[in-house]
Steps between C-alpha positions, in 0.01 A plus 500: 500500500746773626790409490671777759323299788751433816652202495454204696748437765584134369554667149694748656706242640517308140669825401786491729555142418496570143812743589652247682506226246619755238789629727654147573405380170313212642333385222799449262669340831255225508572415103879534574536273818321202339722280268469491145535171409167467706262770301121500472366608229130664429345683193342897561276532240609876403193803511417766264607832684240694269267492837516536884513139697194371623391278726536206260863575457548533864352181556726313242805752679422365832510077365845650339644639804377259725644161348839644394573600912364147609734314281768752548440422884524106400888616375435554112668776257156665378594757260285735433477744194230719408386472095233764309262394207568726251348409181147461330181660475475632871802756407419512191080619573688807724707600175168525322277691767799752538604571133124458414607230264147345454575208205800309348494714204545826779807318654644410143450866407643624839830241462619167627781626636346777669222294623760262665699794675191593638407184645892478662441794686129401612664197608623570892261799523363389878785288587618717774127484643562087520822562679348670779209265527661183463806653714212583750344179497829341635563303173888420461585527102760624339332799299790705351592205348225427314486283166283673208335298247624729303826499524690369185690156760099464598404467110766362401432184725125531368653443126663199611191367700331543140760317299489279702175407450542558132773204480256301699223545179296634823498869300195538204340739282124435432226664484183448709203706646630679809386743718615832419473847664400746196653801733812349472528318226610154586396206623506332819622149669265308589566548853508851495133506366382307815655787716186713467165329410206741596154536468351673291157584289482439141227486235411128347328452170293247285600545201327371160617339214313387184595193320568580091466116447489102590230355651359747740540808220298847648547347839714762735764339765505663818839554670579650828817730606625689790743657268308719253777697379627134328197475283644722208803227508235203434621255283336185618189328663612214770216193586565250697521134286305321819274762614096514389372809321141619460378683224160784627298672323374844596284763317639864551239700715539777283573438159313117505786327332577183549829390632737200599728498774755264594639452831646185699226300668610527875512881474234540350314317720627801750501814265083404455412533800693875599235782421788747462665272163467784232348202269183410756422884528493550094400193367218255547623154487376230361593138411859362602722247309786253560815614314818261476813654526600331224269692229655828623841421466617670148215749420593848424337826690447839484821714606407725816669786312615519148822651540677176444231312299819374236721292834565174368349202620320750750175480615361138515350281775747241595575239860674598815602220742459830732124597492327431808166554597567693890404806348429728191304321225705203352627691227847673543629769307820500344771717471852326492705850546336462870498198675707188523183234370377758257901519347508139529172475303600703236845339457264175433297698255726657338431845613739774576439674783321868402672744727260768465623666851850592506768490810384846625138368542382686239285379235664490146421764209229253326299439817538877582394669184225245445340539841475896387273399280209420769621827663709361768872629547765250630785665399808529747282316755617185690233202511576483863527826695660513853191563700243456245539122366137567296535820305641365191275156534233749503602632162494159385187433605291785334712408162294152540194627613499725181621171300181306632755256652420585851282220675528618906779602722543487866805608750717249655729579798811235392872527619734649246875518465606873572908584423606480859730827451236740332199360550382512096253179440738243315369394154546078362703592211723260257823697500862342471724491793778293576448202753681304766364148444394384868301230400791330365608511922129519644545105628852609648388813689214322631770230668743718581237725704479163709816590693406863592346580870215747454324669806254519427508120430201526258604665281788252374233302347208732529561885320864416390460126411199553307625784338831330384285152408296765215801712399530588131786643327623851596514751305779735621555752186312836540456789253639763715817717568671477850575157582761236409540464103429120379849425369371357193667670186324396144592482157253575175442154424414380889837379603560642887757486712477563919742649690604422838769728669598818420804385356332284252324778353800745468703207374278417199361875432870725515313731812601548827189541773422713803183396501244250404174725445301440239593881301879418549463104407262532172733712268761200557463293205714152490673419159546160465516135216441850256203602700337833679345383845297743678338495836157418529319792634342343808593556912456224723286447729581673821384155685766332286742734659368456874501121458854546381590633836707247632775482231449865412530671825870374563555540109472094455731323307752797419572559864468265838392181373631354843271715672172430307584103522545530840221662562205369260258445528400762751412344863208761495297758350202679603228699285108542476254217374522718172828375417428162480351591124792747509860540615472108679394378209772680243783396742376113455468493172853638419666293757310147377641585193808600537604310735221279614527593861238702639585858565423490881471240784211663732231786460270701667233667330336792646136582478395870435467780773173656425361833693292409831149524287572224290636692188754538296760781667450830334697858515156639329264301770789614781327161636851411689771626723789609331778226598774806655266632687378155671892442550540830660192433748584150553825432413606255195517193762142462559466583136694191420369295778144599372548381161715215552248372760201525273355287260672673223823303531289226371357635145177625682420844470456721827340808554743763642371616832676739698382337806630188457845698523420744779387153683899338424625801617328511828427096555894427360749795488354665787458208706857371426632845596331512827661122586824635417464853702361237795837302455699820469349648874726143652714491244814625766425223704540199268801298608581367142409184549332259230136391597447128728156529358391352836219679607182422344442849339883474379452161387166578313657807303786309405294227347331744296772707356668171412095380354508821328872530390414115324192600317620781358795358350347271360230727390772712338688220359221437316407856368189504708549841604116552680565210720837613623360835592166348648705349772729776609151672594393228669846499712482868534161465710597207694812725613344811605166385571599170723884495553553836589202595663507187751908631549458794599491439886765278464744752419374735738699293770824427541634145461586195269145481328511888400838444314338203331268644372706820408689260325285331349340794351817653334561086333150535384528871369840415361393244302177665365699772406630269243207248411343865424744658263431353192079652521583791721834642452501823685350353817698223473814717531358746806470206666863307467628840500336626849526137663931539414513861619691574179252671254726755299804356621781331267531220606542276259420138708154663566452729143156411458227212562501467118890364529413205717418170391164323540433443847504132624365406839592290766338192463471443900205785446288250300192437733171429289346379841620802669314691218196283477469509894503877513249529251265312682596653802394827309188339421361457838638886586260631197215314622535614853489821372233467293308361813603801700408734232100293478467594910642849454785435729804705415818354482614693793276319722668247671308168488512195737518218269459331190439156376706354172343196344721341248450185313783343537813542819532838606913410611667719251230760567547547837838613478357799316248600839661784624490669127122429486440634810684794446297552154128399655584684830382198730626407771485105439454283258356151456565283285272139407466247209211505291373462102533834352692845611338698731570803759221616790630778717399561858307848460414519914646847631641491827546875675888358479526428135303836453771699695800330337332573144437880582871497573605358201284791308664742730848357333365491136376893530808622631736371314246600191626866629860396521513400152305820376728757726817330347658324804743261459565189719759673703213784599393429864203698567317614810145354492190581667154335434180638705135357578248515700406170448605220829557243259751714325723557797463163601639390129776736532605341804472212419696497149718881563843262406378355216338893382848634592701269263257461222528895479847539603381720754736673801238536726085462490352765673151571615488862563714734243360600168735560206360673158512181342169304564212320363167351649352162426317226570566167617281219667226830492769676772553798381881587536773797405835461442840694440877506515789722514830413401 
């Protein structure tokens, strides 16, 4: 999309406003006039600025923006301060691309310390781009004083969050099969692996392997794997103690020899009757057998490969608890260096696990030399491949085949873990990291999660509860270079130590510190009891550090410990449904354990913005609008209004359609501007007075602001941010499309009723002005600013809307039966129309009567006749009792009612050309209106006053021509019209 389009006159407008608040400093006045002692506190989960915002961070931008004004409105200190994420593999994956640093080994070779300057100055590198956007999209933060991550107060309060733990026995070193990304070289929390689950393609195999003894000696077992690349780590075949086995003979097809193959009962059952099984298409198959379990248990097999024919203990059939029969063959293979059963299994055995693929994905020098030996090359390649999860299966597969170990394959589409910052297919690997033992505090999280309000409201026990009721224990160390250092230092024989402050470290090693990166921190070495300590060589997680955030960002316990006790936990945070596996879930688990609070008292979780066709937003697709440009059309107001409106404020996702925001521009910000230039053309005439709210129309408007004004509070109260905007919409058409609309005649005229109205028209605006801030900031100002005369002025009692407290509202303007009797009123008005519109009767058309039937007393509706008259255009209306709602309309046409209705067309044309020459209401004009038709003359005759003031004509002529004219029909007279002024 271009992005030199002309702007939008609203956006223009946002621009001017923008200047405004910068030049009287309004949004540091509305921090500094509300009392300390009375602060509200919420949580900004800081962005990566290695990327341009999208329309996911302006969505989480708007819930940030909008909820600090409406409690800043309620008279609470909001501070708010900017913070960056810094560390981690999404800074670190730049580094590599740039330098063309393509392993560990290449950043090794290249240098830590290099590598980490590097990532410093990739840092920040489009922060200046989310200054002018989130400047742009009216969010108030404090972004030159930004907190880092990593800045040495930020890690230092990250080194006490982890000794913390440590001195609760909450911090362990195991090690465990993990998910780890071979492209980087470490393994990933739990958590972190559920970020991006995909589908992909991947080649199965049956697999056989022949029994060297016990009771079913010759006979081959038959296991199944989605994994091929695993099968040169087999150490171990897994039955299940309580499942049935058959044993089936089958003569090869080819070669006539007999064989025996075992498989478990249920699956076979299924495998015998798929023509495609390798086994039915080579064998024919004869008698089957019942095999216990028991009688397999203990026999030894045939290695797959005989690269690591000598493991001990290795390759023997023993029971798994785990073996089911939902898919494969009964028979799982084993290999304990991959998988949490098959580790567990071999623990039981006593089997170590065979690690024939090492941390880079690669396969180790035994599997790669011997697979040279059936001609097929592995060397330097991953056994997954970004974008080509078969390639090296492949490989593994034709080894079989060769081996005679191949029984059938087949492709399964499955979702698999991909490393949500690259993309590389994650591998189950048994690696060591060091662990945060949540378990130990599952029961607690789960109870303290009780006290949190999330809006959704599902997903407190739904997505988050359940989450939280399976978590296991965290593993938050990471085999990379730019992050936070675990401040564990270690001696020779085991003995560690972990630091906590900065001071601690410089206290016990003799060095004074700048800086707490992992190049300056792992040359200090700790002497102490007649020991060397040195740093383990692991970061931290960069999720540790994010769920760190709210001791960390004010540099938590070394500085403001008033501050953070006054204000945790946080009243409110705000992030996608992501987070609740993420950055939600990392600031729970730190604060039920250190200080078994929850971290935050309510939450909204955002659903994903998707492009209009359903998928997922893409700069390669160009399948969306980019954001600045929408704002520049639109302006950031119906943005916001758009977004906040939309099912996206409650963890759904919503397909971004630049409709939907043209439509809030032109059905909301347009609308609302053309009530307030209405107000505007009177505006010199309003006395000042407060509203009586005694008219009906006054009366009805009233009710509803104050209907309105209540359930958006409320709404907003409770963080149910679509609701509060829902109804400001619905006020917005009731004002312009009832209110204002059945007004207008009454200010045309001088008196008591026109200042009532004028009045209470600015009350409503007024207030509206305010009720709207928090979702629409810009209009929101125009609007206080125009209704006080004062925009631009310094003046401080009237600054700015977003200086005023919440509005409250008279409670005299309470009138459910006031609104409840207009809508019904409104009611019989649509159907009357509807009639009208079934007999082709224009509305212009006076009619003689109509007949109301209502089922109950018409009393409170009949004070409301004159309005449905005017509305209907009859001339009288009836009213009677009867079971159900009904409205009949009088459609006989009198030569009278004919006349009066060509006059009122005569009215609606002109001022038609009024409005498109520019007049104003103090133009008089000179009006002439010719026809040949009787009935024409006869209607201007009969009606010239009311033609004369419903044009705001001098004088109606029948003879002179002016330039300006037009020709038309009405009542099938044709007639031609004109005026001068």
């Amino acid at each position: 999309m271009p992005n030199e389009q002309k702007k939008g006159l609203h956006a223009q407008d946002e621009e001017r406003v923008l200047e405004y608040w910068d030049k009287h400093a309004v949004f540091e006045s509305s921090v500094e006039r509300r009392p300390a002692e009375k602060s509200y506190v919420f949580y900004d989960g800081p962005p990566f600025a290695t990327g341009l915002p999208h329309y996911g961070h302006i969505v989480a931008s708007t819930m940030k923006d909008l909820a600090p004004r409406f409690w800043t409105m309620k008279g609470y200190r909001v501070e708010r301060v900017w913070g960056w994420d810094c560390h981690g593999l999404p800074i670190e994956n730049i580094v590599e691309k740039k330098y063309e640093l393509g392993s560990r080994a290449d950043i090794e070779k290249y240098g830590i310390a290099k590598f980490n300057d590097a990532c410093h100055n990739e840092v920040l590198t489009y922060a200046e781009e989310w200054k002018k956007v989130i400047r742009r999209l009216g969010r108030w933060v404090d972004m030159e004083n930004s907190y880092k991550t990593m800045d040495l107060s930020y890690m230092e309060s990250i080194w006490w969050v982890f000794k913390q733990l440590w001195e609760r026995g909450l911090i362990y070193e195991g090690h465990k099969p993990m998910h780890v990304c071979p492209r980087c070289e470490t393994a990933l929390s739990n958590f972190e692996v559920n970020l991006n689950y995909q589908d992909v393609t991947d080649i199965s195999v049956f697999v056989s392997f022949p029994l060297l003894d016990g009771k079913y000696k010759g006979a081959k077992m038959v296991a199944w794997t989605t994994t091929p690349w695993t099968l040169p780590g087999n150490v171990l075949l897994a039955v299940g103690p309580e499942i049935p086995y058959v044993a089936v003979s089958a003569k090869h097809k080819e070669t006539a020899a007999e064989e025996t193959f075992i498989f478990g009962k249920p699956l076979w059952e299924k495998l015998s009757k798929d023509a495609e099984f390798g086994l039915n298409k080579s064998h024919d198959l004869g008698a089957v057998a019942d095999v216990v379990a028991k009688d397999l248990v203990g026999s030894r097999y045939e290695p797959l490969f005989p690269f690591f024919a000598d493991w001990e203990n290795a390759f023997r059939v023993a029971a798994g608890e785990f073996v089911t029969t939902e898919d494969g063959t009964g028979i799982v293979h084993i290999a304990p260096g991959f998988g949490e059963d098959d580790m567990e299994l071999g623990k039981k055995e006593g089997v170590k696990p065979l690690m024939h693929v090492k941390m880079n994905g690669q396969f180790v020098a035994e599997v790669v030399d011997g697979l040279k030996a059936d001609g097929i090359d592995v060397a330097g390649k991953p056994v997954k491949i970004k974008g080509d999860t078969q390639a090296t299966d492949i490989d593994i597969i034709k080894a079989l085949a060769k081996r005679g170990r191949l029984l059938g394959k087949k492709k399964v589409t499955h979702s698999y873990p991909l490393c949500w910052r690259c993309d590389t297919p994650l591998l189950n690997y048994g690696t060591s990291s060091w662990f945060v033992n949540v378990t130990k505090i599952r029961e607690r999280m789960v109870a303290l999660n009780g006290g949190i309000n999330w809006v959704p409201d599902n997903m407190k026990e739904g997505r988050f509860g359940k989450w939280l009721e399976g978590a296991r224990d965290w593993a938050v160390s990471r085999s990379r270079f730019w992050g936070t250092p675990i401040p564990i230092w270690r001696a020779e024989d085991g003995e560690t130590l972990c630091i906590g402050s900065v001071e601690e470290l410089e206290s016990l090693s003799g060095t004074k510190l700048a800086d707490l990166h992992k190049h300056v921190v792992d040359p200090v070495t700790i002497t102490h009891n007649g020991k060397e300590y040195r740093r383990v060589p692991e970061v931290l997680d960069c999720w540790f550090e994010s769920g760190s955030m709210p001791y960390a960002q004010i540099h938590y316990p070394f500085e403001n410990t008033e501050a953070f006790k006054g204000g945790f936990p946080a009243e409110f945070i705000a992030e996608g449904q992501d987070q609740t596996r993420g950055w939600f879930y990392t600031l729970h688990v730190l604060a039920a354990a250190l200080f078994d609070s929850p971290a935050f008292k309510n939450v909204v979780v955002n659903g994903i913005v998707l492009a209009e066709d359903g998928k997922k937003m893409s700069k390669r697709l160009n399948n969306y609008p980019d954001p600045m440009y929408v704002i520049d059309r639109y302006g950031a107001d119906a943005v916001r209004y758009y977004l906040m409106a939309s099912p996206v404020v409650h963890a759904e996702n919503l397909r971004f359609s630049e409709t939907g925001v043209d439509e809030v521009s032109k059905k909301f910000v347009l609308i609302l501007r053309n009530v307030l230039s209405f107000y505007q053309l009177y505006a010199n005439e309003h006395d000042g007075r407060t509203p009586s709210g005694e008219a009906l129309l006054d009366r009805w408007i009233l009710a509803r602001l104050y209907e309105t004004h209540g359930e958006q509070t409320r709404a907003l109260e409770s963080y149910d941010f679509a609701v509060g905007a829902r109804v400001l919409q619905e006020f917005v058409t009731d004002l312009s499309t009832w209110y204002v609309r059945r007004s207008r005649e009454r200010v045309k005229e001088a008196g008591e009723d026109k200042l009532e109205a004028l009045a209470t028209l600015r009350y409503t605006l007024e207030t509206f002005s305010k009720m709207l801030a928090p979702y629409m900031p810009f209009l929101a100002e125009m609007l206080y600013q125009e209704l006080g005369g004062k925009f631009g002025a310094q003046d401080d009692r009237r600054l700015s809307v977003h200086l005023e407290t919440w509005p409250t509202i008279d409670q005299k303007f309470a009138d459910a039966m006031s609104i409840e009797t207009m809508g019904r009123v409104r009611s019989i008005v649509s159907r009357a129309l509807e009639r009208r519109a079934e007999a082709g009767k224009n509305v212009r058309q006076v009619l003689a009567k109509m007949t109301v039937t209502l089922p109950g007393p018409s009393t409170s509706i009949e004070a409301y006749t004159d309005i449905v008259k005017d509305e209907v255009n009859v001339k009288e209306i009836v009213f009677q009792q009867g079971k159900d709602y009904a409205v009949e309309l009088d459609l006989t046409m009198t030569p009278e009612l004919v006349r009066e209705g060509t006059a009122r067309e005569i009215i609606r044309r002109v001022n038609a050309m009024r409005k498109n020459a520019g007049l104003t209401l103090e133009d008089r004009i000179d009006l002439w209106i010719d026809s040949a038709e009787p009935e024409v003359k006869k209607a201007l005759e009969e009606h010239s006053e009311t033609i004369v003031a419903g044009t705001l004509a001098k004088t109606l002529n029948h003879i002179q021509k002016p330039e300006v004219t037009e020709t038309f029909r009405a009542n099938e007279y044709d007639i031609e019209l004109g005026f001068t002024i």
